[in-house]
C-alpha positions as CSV (number, residue, x, y, z in Angstrom):
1,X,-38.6,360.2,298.1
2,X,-36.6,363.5,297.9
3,X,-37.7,366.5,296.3
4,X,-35.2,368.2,293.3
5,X,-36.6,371.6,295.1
6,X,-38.3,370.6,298.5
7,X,-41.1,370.9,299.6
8,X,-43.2,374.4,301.2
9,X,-46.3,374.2,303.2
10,X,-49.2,376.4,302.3
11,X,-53.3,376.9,303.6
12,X,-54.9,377.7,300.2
13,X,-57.8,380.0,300.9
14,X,-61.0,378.2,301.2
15,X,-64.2,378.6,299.6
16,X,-65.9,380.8,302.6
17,X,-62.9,383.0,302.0
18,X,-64.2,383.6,298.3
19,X,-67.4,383.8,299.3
20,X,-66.7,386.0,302.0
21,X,-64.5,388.8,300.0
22,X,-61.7,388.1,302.6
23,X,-58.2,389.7,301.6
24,X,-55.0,387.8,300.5
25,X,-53.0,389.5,303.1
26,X,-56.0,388.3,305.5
27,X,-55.6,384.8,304.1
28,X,-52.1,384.7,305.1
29,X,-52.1,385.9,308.0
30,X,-54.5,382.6,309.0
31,X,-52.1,380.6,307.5
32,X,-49.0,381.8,309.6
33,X,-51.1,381.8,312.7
34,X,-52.0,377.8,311.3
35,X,-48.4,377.2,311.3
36,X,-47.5,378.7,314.8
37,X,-50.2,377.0,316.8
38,X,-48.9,373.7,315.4
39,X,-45.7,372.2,317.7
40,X,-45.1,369.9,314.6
41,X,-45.1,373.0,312.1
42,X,-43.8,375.9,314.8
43,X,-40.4,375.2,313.8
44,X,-39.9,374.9,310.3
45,X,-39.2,378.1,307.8
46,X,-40.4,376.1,304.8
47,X,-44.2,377.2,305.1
48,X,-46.5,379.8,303.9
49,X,-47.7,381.5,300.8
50,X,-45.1,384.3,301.1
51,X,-42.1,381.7,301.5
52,X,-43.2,380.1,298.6
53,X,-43.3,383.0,296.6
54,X,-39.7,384.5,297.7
55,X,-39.0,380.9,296.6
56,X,-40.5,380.9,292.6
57,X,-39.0,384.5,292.6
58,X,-35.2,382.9,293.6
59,X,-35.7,380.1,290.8
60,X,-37.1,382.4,288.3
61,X,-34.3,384.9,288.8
62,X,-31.9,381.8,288.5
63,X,-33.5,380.8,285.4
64,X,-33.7,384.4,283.7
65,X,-29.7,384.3,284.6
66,X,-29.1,381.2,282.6
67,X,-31.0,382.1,280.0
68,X,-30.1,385.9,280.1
69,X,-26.9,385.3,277.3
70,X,-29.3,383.6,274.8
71,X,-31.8,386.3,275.1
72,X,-29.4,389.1,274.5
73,X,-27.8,386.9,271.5
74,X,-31.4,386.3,269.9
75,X,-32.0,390.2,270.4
76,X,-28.7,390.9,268.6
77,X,-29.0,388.4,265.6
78,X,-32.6,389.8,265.4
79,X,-31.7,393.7,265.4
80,X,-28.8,393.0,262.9
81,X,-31.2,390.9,260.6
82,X,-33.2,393.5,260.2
83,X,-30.8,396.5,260.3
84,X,-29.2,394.8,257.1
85,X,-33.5,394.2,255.5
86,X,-33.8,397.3,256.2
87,X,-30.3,398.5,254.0
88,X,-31.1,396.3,251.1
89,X,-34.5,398.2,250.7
90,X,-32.8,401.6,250.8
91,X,-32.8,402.7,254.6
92,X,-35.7,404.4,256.4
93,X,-37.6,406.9,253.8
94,X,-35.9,410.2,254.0
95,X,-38.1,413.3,254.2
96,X,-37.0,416.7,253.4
97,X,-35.4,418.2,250.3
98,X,-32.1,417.9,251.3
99,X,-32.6,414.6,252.3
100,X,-34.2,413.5,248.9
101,X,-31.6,415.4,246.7
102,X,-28.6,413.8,248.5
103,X,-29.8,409.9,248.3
104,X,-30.7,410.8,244.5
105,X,-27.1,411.8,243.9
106,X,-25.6,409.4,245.8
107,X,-27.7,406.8,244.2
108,X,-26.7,408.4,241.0
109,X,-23.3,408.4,241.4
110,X,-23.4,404.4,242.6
111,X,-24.2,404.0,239.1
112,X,-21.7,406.4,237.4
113,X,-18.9,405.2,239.4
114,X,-20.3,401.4,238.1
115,X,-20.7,402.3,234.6
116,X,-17.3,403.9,234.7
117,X,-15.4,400.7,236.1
118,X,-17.2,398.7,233.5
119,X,-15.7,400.7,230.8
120,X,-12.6,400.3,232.3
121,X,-12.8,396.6,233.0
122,X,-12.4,393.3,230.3
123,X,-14.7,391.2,229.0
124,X,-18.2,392.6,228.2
125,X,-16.9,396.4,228.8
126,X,-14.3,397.9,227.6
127,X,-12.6,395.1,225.9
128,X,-15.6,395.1,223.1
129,X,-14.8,398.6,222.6
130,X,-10.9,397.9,221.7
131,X,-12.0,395.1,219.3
132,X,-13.5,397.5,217.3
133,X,-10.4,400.1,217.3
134,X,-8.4,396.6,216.6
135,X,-10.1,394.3,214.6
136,X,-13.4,395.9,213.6
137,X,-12.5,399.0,212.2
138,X,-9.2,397.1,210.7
139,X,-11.5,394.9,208.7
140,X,-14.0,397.5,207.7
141,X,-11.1,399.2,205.8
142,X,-9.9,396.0,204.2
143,X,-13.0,395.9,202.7
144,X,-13.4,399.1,200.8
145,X,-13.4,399.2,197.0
146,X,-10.2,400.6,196.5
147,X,-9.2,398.5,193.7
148,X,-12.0,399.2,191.4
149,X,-10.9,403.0,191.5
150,X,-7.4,401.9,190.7
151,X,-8.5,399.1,187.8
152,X,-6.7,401.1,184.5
153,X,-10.2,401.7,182.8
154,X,-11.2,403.9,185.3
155,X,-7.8,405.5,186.0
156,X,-7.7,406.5,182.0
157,X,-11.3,407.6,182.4
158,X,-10.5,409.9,185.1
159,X,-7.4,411.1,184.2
160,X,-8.8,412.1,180.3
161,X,-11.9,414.0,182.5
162,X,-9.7,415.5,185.0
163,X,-7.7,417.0,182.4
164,X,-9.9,417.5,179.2
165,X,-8.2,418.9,176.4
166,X,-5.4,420.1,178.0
167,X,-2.0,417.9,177.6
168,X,-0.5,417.0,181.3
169,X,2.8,417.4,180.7
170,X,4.9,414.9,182.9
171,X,2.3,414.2,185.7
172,X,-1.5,414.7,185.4
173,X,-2.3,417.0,188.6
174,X,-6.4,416.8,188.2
175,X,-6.2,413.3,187.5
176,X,-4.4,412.6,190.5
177,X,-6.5,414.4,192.9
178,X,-9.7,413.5,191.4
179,X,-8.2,409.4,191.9
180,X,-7.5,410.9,195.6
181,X,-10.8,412.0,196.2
182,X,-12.7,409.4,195.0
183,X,-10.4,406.9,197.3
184,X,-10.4,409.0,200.5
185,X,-13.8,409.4,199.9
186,X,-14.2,405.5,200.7
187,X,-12.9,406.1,204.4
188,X,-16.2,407.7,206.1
189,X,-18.5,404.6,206.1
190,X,-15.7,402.5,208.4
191,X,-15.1,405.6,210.3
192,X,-18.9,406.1,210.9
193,X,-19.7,402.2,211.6
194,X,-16.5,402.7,214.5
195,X,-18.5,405.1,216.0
196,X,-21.7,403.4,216.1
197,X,-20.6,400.2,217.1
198,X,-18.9,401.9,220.1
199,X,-22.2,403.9,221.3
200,X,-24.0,400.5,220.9
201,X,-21.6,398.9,223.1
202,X,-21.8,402.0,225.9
203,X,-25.6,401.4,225.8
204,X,-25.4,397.6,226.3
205,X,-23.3,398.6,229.5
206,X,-25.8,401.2,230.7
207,X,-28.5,398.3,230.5
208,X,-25.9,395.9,232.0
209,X,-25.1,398.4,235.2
210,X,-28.7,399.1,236.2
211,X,-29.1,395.3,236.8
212,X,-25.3,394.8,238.4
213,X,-25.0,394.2,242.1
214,X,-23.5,397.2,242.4
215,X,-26.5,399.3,242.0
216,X,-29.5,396.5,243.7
217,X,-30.0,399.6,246.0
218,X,-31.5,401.1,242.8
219,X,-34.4,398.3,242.1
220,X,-36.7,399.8,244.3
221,X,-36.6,403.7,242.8
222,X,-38.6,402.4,238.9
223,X,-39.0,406.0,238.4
224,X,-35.3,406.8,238.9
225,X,-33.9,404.1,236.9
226,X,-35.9,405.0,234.2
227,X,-34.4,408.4,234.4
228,X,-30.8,407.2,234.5
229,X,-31.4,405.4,231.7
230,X,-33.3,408.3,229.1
231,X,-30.3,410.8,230.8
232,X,-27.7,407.9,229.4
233,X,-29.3,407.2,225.8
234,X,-29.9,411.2,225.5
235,X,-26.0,412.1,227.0
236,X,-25.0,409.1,224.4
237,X,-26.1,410.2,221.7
238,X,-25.1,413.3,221.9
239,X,-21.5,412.4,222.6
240,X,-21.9,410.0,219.5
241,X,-22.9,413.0,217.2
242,X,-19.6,415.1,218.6
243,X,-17.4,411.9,217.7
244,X,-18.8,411.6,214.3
245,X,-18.0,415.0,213.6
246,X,-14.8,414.1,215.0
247,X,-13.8,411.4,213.1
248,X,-15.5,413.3,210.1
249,X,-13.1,416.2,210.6
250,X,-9.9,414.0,210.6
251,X,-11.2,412.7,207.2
252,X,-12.2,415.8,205.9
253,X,-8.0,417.2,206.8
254,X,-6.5,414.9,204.8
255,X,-9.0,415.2,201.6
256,X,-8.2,419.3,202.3
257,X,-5.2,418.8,202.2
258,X,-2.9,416.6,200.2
259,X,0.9,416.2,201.6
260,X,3.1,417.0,198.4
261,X,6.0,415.2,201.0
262,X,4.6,412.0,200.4
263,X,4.4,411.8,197.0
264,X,7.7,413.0,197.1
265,X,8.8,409.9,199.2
266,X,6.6,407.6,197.2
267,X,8.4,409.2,193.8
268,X,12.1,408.8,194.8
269,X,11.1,405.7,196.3
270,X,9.9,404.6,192.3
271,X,13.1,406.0,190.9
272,X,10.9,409.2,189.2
273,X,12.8,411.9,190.2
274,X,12.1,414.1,187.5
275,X,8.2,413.5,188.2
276,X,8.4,413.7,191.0
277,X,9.4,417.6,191.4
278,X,6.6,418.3,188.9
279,X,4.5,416.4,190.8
280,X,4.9,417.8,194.1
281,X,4.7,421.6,192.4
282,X,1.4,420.8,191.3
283,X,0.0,419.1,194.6
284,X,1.7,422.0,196.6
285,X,-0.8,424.5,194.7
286,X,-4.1,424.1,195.5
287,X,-6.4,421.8,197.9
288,X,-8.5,418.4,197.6
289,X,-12.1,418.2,196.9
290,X,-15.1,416.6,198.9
291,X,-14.1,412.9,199.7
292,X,-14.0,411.5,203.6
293,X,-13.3,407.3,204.4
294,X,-10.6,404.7,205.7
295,X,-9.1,401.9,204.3
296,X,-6.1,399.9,203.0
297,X,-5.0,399.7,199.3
298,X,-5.3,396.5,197.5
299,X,-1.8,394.9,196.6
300,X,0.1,393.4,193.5
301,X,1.0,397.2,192.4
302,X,4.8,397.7,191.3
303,X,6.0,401.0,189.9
304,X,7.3,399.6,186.4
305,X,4.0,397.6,184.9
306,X,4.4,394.9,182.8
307,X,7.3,394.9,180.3
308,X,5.1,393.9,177.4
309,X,2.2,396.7,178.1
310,X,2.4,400.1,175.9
311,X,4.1,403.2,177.0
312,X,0.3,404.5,177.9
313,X,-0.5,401.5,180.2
314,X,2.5,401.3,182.1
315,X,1.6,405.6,182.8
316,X,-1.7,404.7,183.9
317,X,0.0,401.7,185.9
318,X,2.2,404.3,187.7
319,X,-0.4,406.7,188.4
320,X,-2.6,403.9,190.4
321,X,0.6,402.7,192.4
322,X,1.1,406.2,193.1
323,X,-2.0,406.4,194.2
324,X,-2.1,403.6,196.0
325,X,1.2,404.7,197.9
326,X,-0.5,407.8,199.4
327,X,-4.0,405.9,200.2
328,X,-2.2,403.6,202.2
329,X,0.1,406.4,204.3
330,X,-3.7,408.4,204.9
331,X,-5.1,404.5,206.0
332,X,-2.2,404.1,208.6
333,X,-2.5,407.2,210.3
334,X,-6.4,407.2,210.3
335,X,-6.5,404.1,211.9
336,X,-4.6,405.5,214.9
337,X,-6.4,408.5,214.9
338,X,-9.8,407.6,214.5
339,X,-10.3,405.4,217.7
340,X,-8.1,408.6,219.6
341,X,-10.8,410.9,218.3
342,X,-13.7,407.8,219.6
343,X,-12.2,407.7,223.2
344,X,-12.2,411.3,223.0
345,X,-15.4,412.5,222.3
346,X,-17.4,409.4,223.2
347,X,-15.5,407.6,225.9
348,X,-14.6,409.3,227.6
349,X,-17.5,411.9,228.3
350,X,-19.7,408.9,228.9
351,X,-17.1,408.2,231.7
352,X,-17.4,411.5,233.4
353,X,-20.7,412.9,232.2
354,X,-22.9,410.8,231.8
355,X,-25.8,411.8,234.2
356,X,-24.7,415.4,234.0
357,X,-28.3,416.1,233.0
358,X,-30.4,414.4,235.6
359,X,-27.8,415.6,238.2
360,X,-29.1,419.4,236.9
361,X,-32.8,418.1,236.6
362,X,-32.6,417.0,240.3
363,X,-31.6,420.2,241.8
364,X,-33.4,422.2,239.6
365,X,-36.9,419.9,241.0
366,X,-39.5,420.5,243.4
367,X,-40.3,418.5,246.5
368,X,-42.9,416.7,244.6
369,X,-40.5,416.0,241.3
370,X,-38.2,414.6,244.0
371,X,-40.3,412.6,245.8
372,X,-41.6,410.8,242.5
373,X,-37.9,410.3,241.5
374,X,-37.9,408.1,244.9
375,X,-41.2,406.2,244.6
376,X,-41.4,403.0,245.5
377,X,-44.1,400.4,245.0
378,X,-46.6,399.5,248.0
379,X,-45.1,396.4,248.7
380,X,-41.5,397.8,249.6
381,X,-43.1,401.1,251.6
382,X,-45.5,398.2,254.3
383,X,-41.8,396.0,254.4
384,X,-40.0,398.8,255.3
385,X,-42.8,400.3,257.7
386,X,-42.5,396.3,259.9
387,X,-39.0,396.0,259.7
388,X,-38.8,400.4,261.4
389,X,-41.6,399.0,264.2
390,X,-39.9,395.6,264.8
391,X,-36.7,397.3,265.1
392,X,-37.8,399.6,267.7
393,X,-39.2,396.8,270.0
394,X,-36.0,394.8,269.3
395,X,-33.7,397.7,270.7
396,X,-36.2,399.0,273.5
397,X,-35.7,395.1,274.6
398,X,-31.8,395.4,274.3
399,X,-31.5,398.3,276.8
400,X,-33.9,396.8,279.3
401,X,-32.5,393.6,279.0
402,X,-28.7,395.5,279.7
403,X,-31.0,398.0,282.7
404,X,-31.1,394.1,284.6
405,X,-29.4,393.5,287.7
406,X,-29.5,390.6,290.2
């Protein structure tokens, strides 16, 4: 029968050896001299402990060879596992301020750079926001009451208070502003609901960005995301009060001030010349009083009135197309204005200042306000702890495994 790996001849040390203490370099030197005083085993090489041995070292060596590119492979895939563990629960814990305050701003600025391409991007950011310039605010307006204001009841009603007992000679001035007013008046509440609908729709993508894949590094850090998020709500509403005022303002301008040019348009455009230059000396004088809104005119107004309706109807008829005329050019431009003003003061300081307030309150805090900012729970500080210590094993292996040579 033949061998795979041959055969060695050894004396194993006896039992009176044991008992005796005798060495192992003893021991083999009564089995060489066993070997030599033997004519059958003087000859051979393939005896004794110390052959054997150089023998197991020459297959081990062979088999740590063949097994060497696994080993380092294993090491690798292990070190990288871990490396990337060891990313996803925010790197080793830094210590130091300077340390703490840079992760908290670049943490911070992960989300702001987030929340700002949401804004930017389509469905569920900042396509909500341009339905309500386009749609929502659009429909607000079409809603308003203009037509009761305009109904010829309340036209005479105004007009004979506006004026009292003084005749209006060819165009009654106080009724038409008062008429103005209570119409432009009409255009805050759709102006005000633009503005809210917008903040509501920034806040759903501050919610939406804490919990996006683009800031997991932040699920850790409770104490931190809670911050982000009272910094957003506070910066939010703030920006929403300076758009309201905004959009208030714009309102406000044209109730301040009426633009005789228009009626001056609408007139020639009704064939009333002659009214129309008494018209527009009277609207020249003085200003508007208090009335703020947005909204479209309801139709089905012509200039003439019906043929059969007295000389007095068909005045008041004339007064509410008028009317009508000018509400309409104020609707137009208010509805390209208002959603300038939004993006303005709301959208675009939510954009770029967001966390402007916790990026103050973070250099402005201690060590300890810092290091509660980066808390973590118990659970993530022992992971982190195994993965550092298995890490350090798995590389100290790597460079003796790469110190090896045969």
């Amino acid at each position: 029968m033949r061998l795979k790996n041959g055969w060695i001849g050894v004396v194993n040390r006896g039992q009176a050896d044991i008992v005796s203490g005798a060495s192992m370099q003893a021991a083999r030197n009564r089995e060489l001299e066993f070997f030599r005083s033997k004519p059958c085993y003087a000859s051979l090489k393939n005896v004794g402990t110390s052959f054997l041995s150089a023998r197991l070292s020459e297959h081990l060596v062979g088999a740590i060879k063949r097994a060497l590119p696994a080993i380092q492979a294993g090491i690798a895939d292990g070190t990288s596992g871990l490396e990337k563990e060891l990313e996803q629960l925010g790197g080793p814990s830094v210590e130091g301020r300077g340390g703490m305050v840079h992760l908290l701003l670049q943490l911070t600025r992960q989300f702001e750079e987030a929340f700002a391409q949401a804004v930017d991007g389509g469905k569920n950011g900042g396509e909500q926001i341009l339905t309500v310039f386009e749609k929502r605010l659009g429909d607000n307006i079409g809603r308003l009451g203009f037509s009761k204001i305009l109904e010829p009841a309340n036209v005479r009603r105004v007009v004979e208070e506006a004026d009292g007992y003084q005749p209006h000679l060819i165009a009654p001035e106080m009724g038409y502003r008062r008429l103005l007013q209570e119409c432009l008046a009409l255009f805050a509440k759709p102006a005000d609901t633009a503005v809210d609908e917008t903040h509501a729709i920034l806040r759903q993508i501050v919610a939406a960005t804490l919990d996006a894949p683009a800031c997991a590094s932040l699920a850790q850090y409770a104490h931190l995301r809670h911050a982000i998020a009272r910094t957003a709500a506070g910066s939010l509403d703030a920006f929403r009060a300076d758009a309201r005022a905004m959009v208030n303002t714009l309102v406000e301008m044209e109730r301040s001030y009426l633009t005789a040019e228009v009626f001056k348009e609408i007139l020639h455009q009704s064939g009333r010349s002659a009214e129309s230059g008494e018209l527009i000396r009277t609207l020249s004088g003085r200003g508007v009083g208090d009335a703020v809104g947005d909204g479209g005119v309801g139709g089905g107004l012509s200039a003439g009135g019906s043929s059969s309706s007295s000389p007095a109807d068909r005045h008041l008829h004339r007064i509410a197309v008028h009317v009508s005329a000018y509400i309409t050019h104020v609707r137009t431009q208010l509805k390209q204005t208002i959603p300038k003003a939004i993006v303005h003061t709301l959208v675009l300081k939510a954009k770029r200042q967001l966390l402007d307030g916790l990026a103050r309150e973070i250099a402005a805090a201690d060590d300890g306000g810092l290091k509660r900012m980066l808390s973590e729970d118990d659970a993530t500080v022992k992971r982190r702890e195994q993965c550092l210590h298995r890490l350090k094993l798995l590389r100290q292996a790597a460079d003796e495994v790469a110190a090896c040579s045969f």
